[in-house]
Each structure stands twice: as C-alpha cells, then as structure tokens.
C-alpha atoms as an extended CHARMM CRD file, in Angstrom:
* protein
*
       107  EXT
         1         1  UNK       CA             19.6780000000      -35.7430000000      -37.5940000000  PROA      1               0.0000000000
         2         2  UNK       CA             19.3970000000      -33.4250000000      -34.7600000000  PROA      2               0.0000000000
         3         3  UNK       CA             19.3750000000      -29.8840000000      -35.4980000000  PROA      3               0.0000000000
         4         4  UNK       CA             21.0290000000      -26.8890000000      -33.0270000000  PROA      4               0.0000000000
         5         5  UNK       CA             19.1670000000      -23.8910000000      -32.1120000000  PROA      5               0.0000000000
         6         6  UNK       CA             20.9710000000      -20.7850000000      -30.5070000000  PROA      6               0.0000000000
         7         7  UNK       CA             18.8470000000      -18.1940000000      -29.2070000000  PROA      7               0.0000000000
         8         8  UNK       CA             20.5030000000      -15.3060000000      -27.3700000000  PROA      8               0.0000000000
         9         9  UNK       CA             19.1350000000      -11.9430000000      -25.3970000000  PROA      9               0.0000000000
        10        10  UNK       CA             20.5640000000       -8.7870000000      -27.5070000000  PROA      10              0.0000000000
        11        11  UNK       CA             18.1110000000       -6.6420000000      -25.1470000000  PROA      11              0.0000000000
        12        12  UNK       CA             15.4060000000       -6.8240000000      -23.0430000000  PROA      12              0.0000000000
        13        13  UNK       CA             12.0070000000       -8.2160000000      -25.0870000000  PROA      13              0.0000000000
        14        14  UNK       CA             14.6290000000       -8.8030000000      -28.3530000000  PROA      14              0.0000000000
        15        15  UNK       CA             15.7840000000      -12.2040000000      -28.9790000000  PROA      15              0.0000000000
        16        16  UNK       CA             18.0260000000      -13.2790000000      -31.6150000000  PROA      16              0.0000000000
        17        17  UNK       CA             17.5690000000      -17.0570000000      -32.7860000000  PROA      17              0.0000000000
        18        18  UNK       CA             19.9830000000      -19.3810000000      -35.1530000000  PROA      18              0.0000000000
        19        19  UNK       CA             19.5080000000      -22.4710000000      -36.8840000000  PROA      19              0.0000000000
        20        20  UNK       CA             21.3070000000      -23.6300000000      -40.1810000000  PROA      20              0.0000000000
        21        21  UNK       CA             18.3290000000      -25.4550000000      -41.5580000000  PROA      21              0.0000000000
        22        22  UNK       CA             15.8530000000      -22.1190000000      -41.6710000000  PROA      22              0.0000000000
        23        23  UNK       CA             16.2200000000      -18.9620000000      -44.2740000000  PROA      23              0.0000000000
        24        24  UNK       CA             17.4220000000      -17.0580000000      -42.9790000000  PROA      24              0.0000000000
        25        25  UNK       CA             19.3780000000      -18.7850000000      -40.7960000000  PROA      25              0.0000000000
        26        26  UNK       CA             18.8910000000      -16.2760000000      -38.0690000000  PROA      26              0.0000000000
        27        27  UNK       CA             15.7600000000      -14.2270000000      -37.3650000000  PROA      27              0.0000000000
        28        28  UNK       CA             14.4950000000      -11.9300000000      -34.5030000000  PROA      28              0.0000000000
        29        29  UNK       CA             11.8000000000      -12.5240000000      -32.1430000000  PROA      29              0.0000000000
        30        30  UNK       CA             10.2250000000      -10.6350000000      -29.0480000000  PROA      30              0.0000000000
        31        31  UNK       CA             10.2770000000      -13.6370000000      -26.8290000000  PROA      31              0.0000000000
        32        32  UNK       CA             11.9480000000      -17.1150000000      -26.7720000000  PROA      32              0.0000000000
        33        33  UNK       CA              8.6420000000      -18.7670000000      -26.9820000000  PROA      33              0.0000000000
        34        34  UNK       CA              8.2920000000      -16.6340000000      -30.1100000000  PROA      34              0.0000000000
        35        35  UNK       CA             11.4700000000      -18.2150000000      -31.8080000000  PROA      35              0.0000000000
        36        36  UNK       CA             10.7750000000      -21.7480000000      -30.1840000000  PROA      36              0.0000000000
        37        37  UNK       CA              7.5200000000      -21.6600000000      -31.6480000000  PROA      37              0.0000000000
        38        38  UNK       CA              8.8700000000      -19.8200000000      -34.8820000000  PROA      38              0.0000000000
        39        39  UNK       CA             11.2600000000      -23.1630000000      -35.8830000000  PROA      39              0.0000000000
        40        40  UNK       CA              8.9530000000      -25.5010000000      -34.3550000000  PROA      40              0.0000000000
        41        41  UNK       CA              6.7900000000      -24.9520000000      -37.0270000000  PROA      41              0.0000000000
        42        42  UNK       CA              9.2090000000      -24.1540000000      -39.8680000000  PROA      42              0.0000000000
        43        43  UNK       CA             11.1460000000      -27.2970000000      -39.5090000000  PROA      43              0.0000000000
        44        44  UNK       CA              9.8670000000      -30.0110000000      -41.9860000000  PROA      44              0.0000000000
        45        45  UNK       CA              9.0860000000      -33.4730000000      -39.9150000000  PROA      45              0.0000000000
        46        46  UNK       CA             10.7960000000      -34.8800000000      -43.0330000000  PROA      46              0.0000000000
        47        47  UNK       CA             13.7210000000      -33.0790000000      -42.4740000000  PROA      47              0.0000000000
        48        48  UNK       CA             14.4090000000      -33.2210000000      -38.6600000000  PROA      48              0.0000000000
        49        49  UNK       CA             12.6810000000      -34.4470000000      -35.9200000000  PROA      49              0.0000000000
        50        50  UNK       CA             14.7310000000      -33.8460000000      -32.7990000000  PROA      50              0.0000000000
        51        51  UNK       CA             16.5010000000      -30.2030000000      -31.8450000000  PROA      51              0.0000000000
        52        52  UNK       CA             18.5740000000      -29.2860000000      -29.1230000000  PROA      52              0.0000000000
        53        53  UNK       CA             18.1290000000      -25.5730000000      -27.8800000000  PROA      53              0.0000000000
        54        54  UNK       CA             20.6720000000      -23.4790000000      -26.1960000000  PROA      54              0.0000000000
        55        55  UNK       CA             20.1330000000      -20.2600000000      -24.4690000000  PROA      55              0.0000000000
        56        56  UNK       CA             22.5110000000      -18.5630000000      -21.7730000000  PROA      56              0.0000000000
        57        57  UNK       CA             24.8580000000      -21.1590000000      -21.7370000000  PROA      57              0.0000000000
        58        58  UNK       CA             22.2930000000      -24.1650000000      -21.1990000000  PROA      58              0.0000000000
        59        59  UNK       CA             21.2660000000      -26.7310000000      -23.6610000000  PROA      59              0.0000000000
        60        60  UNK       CA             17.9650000000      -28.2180000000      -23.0140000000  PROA      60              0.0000000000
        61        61  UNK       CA             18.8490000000      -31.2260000000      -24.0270000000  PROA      61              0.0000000000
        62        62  UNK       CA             17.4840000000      -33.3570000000      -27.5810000000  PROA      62              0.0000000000
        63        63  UNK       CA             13.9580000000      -32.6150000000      -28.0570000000  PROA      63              0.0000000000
        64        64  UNK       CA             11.3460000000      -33.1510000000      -30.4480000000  PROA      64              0.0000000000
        65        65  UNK       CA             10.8540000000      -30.6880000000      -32.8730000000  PROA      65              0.0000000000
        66        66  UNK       CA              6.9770000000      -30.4370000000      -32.7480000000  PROA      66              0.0000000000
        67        67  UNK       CA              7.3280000000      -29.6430000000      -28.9740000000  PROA      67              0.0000000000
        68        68  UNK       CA              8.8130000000      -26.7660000000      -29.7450000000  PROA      68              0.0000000000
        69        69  UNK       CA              5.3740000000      -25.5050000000      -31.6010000000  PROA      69              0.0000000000
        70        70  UNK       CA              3.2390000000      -27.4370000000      -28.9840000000  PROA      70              0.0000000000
        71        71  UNK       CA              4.6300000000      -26.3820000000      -25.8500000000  PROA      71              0.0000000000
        72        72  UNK       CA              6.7280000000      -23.1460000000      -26.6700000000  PROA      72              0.0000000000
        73        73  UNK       CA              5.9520000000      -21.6700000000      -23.0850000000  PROA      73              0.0000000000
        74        74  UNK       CA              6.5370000000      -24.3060000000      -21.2410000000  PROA      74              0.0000000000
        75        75  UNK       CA             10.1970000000      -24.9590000000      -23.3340000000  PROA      75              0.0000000000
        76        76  UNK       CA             11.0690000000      -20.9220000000      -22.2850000000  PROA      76              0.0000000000
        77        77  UNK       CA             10.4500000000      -21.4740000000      -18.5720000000  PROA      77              0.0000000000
        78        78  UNK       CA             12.6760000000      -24.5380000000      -19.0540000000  PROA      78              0.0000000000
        79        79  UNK       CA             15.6800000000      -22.3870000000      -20.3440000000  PROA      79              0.0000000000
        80        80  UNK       CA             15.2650000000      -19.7950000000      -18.5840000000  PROA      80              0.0000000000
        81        81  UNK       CA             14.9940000000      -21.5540000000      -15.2140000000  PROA      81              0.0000000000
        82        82  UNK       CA             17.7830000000      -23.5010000000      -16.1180000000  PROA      82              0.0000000000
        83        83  UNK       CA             19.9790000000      -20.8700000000      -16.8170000000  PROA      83              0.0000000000
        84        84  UNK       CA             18.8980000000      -18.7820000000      -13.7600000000  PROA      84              0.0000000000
        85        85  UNK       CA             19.7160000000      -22.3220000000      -11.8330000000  PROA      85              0.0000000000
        86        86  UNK       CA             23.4960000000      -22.0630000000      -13.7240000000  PROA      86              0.0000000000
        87        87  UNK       CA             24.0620000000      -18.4730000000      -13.1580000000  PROA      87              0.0000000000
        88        88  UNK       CA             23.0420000000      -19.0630000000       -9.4270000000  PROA      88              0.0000000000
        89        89  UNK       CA             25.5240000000      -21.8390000000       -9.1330000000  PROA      89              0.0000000000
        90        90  UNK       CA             28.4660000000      -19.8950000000      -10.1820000000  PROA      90              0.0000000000
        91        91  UNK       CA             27.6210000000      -16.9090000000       -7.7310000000  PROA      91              0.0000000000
        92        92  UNK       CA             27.6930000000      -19.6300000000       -5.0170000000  PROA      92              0.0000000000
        93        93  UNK       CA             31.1170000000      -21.1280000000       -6.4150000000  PROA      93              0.0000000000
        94        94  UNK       CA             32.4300000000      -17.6600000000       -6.3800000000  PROA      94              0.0000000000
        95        95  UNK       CA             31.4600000000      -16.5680000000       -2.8470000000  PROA      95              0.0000000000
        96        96  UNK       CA             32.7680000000      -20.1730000000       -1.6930000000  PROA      96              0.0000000000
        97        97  UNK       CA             36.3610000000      -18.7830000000       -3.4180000000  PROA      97              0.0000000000
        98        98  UNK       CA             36.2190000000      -15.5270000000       -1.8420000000  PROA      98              0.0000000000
        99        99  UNK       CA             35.1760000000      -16.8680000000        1.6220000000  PROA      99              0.0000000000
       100       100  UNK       CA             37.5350000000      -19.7110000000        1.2250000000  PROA      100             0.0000000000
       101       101  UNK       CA             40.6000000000      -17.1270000000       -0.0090000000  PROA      101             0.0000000000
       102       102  UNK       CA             39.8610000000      -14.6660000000        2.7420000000  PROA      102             0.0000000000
       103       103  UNK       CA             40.6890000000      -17.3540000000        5.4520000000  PROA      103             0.0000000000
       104       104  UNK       CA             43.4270000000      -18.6290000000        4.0810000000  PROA      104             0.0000000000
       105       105  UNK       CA             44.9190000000      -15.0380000000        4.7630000000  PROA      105             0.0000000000
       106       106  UNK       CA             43.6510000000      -14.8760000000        7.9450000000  PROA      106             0.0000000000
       107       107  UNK       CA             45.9630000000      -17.8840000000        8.9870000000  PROA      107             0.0000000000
C-alpha cells in the first residue's frame, strides 16, 4: 500500500498536513519537516512502507516512509524546490503567451 500525504501552507510558519491512516487525520505543524517527520514516525512499518507527499501542486514521488523521519529536511528542500521549479515554469509559459499574443497584434 502506498499512503498520500497532503501538506499545504495556510500562513507563513503554519502548515496543515493530511493523511487517512493518522488520528487525526489532519494535524498542524510549524514547518513541513515538522509534519514529514511527524508521519514518518507515526506510520507503523507494518502498516505502510512507501508514501507519496504532495505540497504546492508537486508530488515527490513514492517514497519510503522511514525517510520521511530520517531525512525530513532534506524531503522539505525537495518540495519546496520543486514547487518553486513549477511555479517558475508557469511564469515563463505565461510571459511566452503574452509576448507571443502581443506580436500577433502587431502584424
């Protein structure tokens, strides 16, 4: 089984993370690390060993469960650099449009 974790920005330093297997099934943390590392360790390896995270419109992808205890830091850059990566593609695609639009009325 792989399990999905949602973890979403409801303000600055305020996370809010969801998984289905945890009770609660959503819980507040200060950082993502905080709630990577939170379900890392609350998962049983009986239960589940692989998760796939999403934040921001990214998935990182099936994971192992125990990295998200072991390497919680590393995991956050991960998302978050992914994300920025996503969001930085999209303001590219969009100034491509405008540029692209704004000669096409020039002809």
């Amino acid at each position: 089984m792989i399990l999905q974790l949602d973890i979403e920005q409801l303000a600055p330093g305020l996370y809010e993370a969801h998984c289905e297997c945890q009770t609660p099934p959503t819980t507040l943390h200060g950082s993502i690390s905080a709630a990577l590392k939170h379900y890392g360790e609350g998962i049983p390896a009986d239960f589940c060993r692989f998760v796939e995270v999403r934040y921001d419109g990214v998935n990182s992808g099936t994971t192992a469960v125990t990295r998200l205890a072991n390497e919680p830091e590393a995991m956050a850059r991960q998302l978050m650099g992914l994300a920025a990566a996503v969001y930085e593609a999209c303001q590219d695609m969009t100034s491509a449009r405008r540029a692209s639009a704004g000669t096409a009325k020039e002809r």
